[in-house]
C-alpha positions as CSV (number, residue, x, y, z in Angstrom):
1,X,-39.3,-147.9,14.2
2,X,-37.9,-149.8,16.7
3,X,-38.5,-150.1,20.6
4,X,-36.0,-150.5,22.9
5,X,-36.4,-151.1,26.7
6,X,-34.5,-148.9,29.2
7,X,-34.3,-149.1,32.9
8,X,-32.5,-148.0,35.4
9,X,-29.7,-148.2,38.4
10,X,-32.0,-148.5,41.6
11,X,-29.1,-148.5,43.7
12,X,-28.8,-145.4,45.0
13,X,-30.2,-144.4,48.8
14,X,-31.7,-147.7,49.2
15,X,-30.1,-149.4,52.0
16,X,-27.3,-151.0,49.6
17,X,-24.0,-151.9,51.4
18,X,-20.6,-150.6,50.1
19,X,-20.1,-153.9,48.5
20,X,-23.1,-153.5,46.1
21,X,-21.9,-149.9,45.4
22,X,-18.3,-150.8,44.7
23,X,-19.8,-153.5,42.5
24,X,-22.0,-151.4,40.5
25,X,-20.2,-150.1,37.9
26,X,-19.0,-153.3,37.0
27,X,-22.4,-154.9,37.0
28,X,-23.9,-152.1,35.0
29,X,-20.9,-152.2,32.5
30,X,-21.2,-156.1,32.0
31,X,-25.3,-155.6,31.5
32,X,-24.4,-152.8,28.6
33,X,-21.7,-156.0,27.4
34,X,-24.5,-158.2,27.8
35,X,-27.7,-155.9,26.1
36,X,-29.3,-156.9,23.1
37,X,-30.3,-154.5,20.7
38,X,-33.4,-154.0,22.1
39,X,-31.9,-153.3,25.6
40,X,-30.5,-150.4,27.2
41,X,-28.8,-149.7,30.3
42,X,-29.0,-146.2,31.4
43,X,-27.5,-145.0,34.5
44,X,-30.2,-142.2,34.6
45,X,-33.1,-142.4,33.4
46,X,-33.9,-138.4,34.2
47,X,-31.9,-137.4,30.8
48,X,-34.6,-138.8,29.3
49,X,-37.8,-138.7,31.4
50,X,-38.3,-135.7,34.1
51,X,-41.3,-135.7,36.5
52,X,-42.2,-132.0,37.3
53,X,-44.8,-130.6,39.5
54,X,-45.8,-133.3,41.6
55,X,-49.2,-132.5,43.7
56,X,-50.6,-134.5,46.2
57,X,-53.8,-135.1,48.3
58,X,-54.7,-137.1,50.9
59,X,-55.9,-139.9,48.1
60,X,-54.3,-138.8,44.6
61,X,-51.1,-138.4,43.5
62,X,-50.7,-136.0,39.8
63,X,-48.3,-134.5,38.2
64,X,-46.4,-133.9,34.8
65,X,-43.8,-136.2,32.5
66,X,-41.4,-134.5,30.4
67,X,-39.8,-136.3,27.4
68,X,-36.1,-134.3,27.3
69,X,-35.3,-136.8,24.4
70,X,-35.0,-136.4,21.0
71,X,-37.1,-139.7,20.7
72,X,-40.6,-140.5,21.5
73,X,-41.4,-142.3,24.4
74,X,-43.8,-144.7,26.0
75,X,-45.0,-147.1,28.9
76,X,-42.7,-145.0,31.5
77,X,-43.1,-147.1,34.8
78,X,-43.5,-144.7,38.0
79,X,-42.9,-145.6,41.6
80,X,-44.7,-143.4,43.9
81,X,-42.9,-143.7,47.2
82,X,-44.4,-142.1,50.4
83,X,-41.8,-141.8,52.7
84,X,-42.0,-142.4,57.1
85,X,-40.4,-138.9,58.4
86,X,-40.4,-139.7,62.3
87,X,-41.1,-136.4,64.4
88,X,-38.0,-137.3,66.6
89,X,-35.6,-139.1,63.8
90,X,-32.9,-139.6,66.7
91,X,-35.3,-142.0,68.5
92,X,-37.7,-143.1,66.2
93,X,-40.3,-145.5,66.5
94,X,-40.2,-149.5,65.8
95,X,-39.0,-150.7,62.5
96,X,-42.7,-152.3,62.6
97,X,-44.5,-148.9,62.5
98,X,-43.0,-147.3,59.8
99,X,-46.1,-146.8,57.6
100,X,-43.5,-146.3,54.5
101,X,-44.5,-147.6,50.7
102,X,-44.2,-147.5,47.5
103,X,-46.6,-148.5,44.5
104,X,-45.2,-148.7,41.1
105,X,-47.5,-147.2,38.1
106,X,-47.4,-147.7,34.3
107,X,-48.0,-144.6,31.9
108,X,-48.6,-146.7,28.9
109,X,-49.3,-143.7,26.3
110,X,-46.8,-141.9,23.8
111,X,-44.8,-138.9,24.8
112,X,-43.6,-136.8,21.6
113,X,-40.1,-136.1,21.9
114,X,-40.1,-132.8,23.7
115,X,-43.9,-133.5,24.6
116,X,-45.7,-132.9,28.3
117,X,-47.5,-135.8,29.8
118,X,-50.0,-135.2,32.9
119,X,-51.0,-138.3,35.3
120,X,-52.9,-138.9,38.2
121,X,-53.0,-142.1,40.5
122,X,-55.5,-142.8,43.0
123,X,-53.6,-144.1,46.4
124,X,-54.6,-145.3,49.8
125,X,-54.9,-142.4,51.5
126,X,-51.9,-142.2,54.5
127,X,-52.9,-142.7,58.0
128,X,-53.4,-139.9,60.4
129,X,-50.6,-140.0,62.9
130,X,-49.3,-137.5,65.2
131,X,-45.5,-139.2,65.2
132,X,-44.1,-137.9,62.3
133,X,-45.6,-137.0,58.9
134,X,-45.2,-138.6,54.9
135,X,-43.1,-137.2,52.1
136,X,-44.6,-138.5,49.1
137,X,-42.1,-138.6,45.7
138,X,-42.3,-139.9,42.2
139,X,-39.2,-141.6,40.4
140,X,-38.9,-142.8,36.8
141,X,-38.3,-146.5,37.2
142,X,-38.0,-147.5,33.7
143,X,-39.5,-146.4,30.0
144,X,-39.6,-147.4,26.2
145,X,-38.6,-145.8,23.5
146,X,-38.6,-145.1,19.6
147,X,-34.8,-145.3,18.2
């Protein structure tokens, strides 16, 4: 059985200028030119990893993977992002302010193709502030897997 590494486009809603998006199709076709057989290039990684019913408290963050692949999977890297959402978005506050971040995770054990994976992460628990309020989401970042 062999393993083969998978990640993702990470373009998308980040802040990317139109050059990187009109480049991106021909950087992600010359990276599937350029894989090895151990390497994939996927442009989404939710056909084969989905994370479902996300829960979070004021220090944990928990939830469920779910392997929609025929193949088993493993070490699926997580990046829990909690998001700024200013109370007044037309004048928000200083760039400095923004209490936004993003911690990346490794799930290191096997999901069976098909197969349900719960996690939990302890995080730093958001400050209280009465000038907007977090949105906290979980996104596949990158996985292994049987093939």
């Amino acid at each position: 059985m062999t393993k083969r590494a998978v990640d993702i486009d990470r373009g998308r809603g980040r802040g990317h200028g139109r050059l990187g998006t009109a480049l991106l199709p021909a950087l992600v076709l010359a990276g599937a030119a350029m894989a090895t057989e151990d390497t994939i290039v996927v442009p989404d990684v939710r056909q084969i990893v989905e994370v479902r019913d996300v829960r979070v408290q004021a220090d944990q963050v928990s939830g469920v993977l779910v392997n929609l692949s025929s193949k088993a999977v493993s070490h699926v890297q997580l990046e829990v992002t909690q998001s700024w959402l200013w109370t007044n978005e037309r004048h928000p506050g200083e760039n400095e302010n923004n209490p936004e971040r993003a911690v990346v995770h490794l799930v290191p054990s096997e999901i069976s193709p098909g197969g349900h994976l719960p996690f939990t992460f302890q995080t730093e628990a958001p400050p209280q502030r009465t000038d907007g309020r977090f949105e906290t989401s979980v996104t596949v970042l990158s996985l292994e897997q049987a093939g």
